[in-house]
C-alpha positions, 0 to 999 in steps of 0.5 A: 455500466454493469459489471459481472464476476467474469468481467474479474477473473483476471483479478488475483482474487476475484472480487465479485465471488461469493462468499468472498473471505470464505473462499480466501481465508487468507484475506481474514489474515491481513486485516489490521487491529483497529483500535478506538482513538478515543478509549483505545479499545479494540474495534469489532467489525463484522465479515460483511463489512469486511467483505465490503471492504475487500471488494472495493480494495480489489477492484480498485488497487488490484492491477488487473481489474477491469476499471484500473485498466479501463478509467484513468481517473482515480476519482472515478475509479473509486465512485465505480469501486464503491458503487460495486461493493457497497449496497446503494443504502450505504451511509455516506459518510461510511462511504466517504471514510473509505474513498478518503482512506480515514477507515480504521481499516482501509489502509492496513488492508489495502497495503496488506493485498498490495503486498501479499496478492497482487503487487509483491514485486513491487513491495520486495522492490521498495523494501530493497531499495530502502535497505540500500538507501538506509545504509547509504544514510549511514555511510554518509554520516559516518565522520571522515578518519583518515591517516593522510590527505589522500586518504581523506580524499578518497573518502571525500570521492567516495562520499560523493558518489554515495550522494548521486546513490542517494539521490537515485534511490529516492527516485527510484522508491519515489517511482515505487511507491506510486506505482504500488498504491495505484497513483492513490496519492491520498493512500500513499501518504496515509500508509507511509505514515503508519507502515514501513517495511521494518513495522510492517510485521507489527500489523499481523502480516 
């Protein structure tokens, strides 16, 4: 199937258009610094790669695209995404760095989109509850000082309602988080491991 800019404006920002990150500069500003593994220098990617890649993040993660809406199965949307952001000469290992989120740039960016275009409720949603949850943390493993056995126990009470807190929070972020990253488990677990509301602005966003 063939698809048409029309076919995206329903999309926070419209991945077919032209001239993409010349029309939404903004994007150019969530693009993470990447660095070399090996010798830690800094890497250099040209804006049509860049455009490439914000094409296929868009129509993939974006929750009002045309193929989120039309092909359940995340494999799939990701075969259609690349088959229309990339040029058909595309290296395929390239493509497979993306569709395995191991790009040096694909998580930082797709995070970065999620949270600043399309799904911004969600991420002030996830920040809240983990402020919430990490202060619950804390509660919990303060030491029980109290003066008598029934203030001791009131602690105790307290305690365990703090527990049934945590144990709903979990859940609740749990929810979160999948539904942020497009049920991408793959991205999911990759961009848990390198982004966090307290470091996220480490990354430029």
């Amino acid at each position: 199937m063939s698809y048409t800019e029309k076919d995206f404006s329903r999309c926070i920002v419209n991945p077919l258009q032209k001239d993409l990150l010349g029309k939404n500069p903004g994007l150019k500003e969530i693009v993470p610094v990447a660095a070399d593994p090996e010798t830690g220098e800094k890497l250099v990617f040209n804006d049509a790669d860049v455009e490439g890649l914000f094409r296929y993040i868009i129509l993939l993660y974006d929750p009002n695209s045309l193929i989120v809406k039309s092909e359940r199965d995340l494999a799939k949307r990701k075969n259609v995404a690349i088959g229309i952001a990339l040029t058909p000469s595309s290296d395929y290992d390239y493509i497979q760095s993306i569709i395995n989120c191991e790009h040096p740039l694909i998580v930082g960016m797709a995070v970065g989109y999620l949270q600043n275009y399309a799904k911004s409720k969600e991420w002030a949603a996830i920040c809240a509850f983990e402020s919430t949850f990490w202060e619950s943390i804390k509660k919990l493993m303060e030491p029980i000082v109290a003066k008598d056995t029934k203030a001791e126990l009131e602690s105790v009470e307290k305690k365990a309602k703090i527990k049934v807190e945590v144990e709903s929070d979990i859940a609740r972020l749990d929810a979160l988080y999948k539904k942020f990253y497009g049920e991408d488990d793959t991205l999911q677990v990759k961009a848990k491991a390198r982004i966090t509301p307290e470091n996220i602005n480490s990354y430029g966003w």
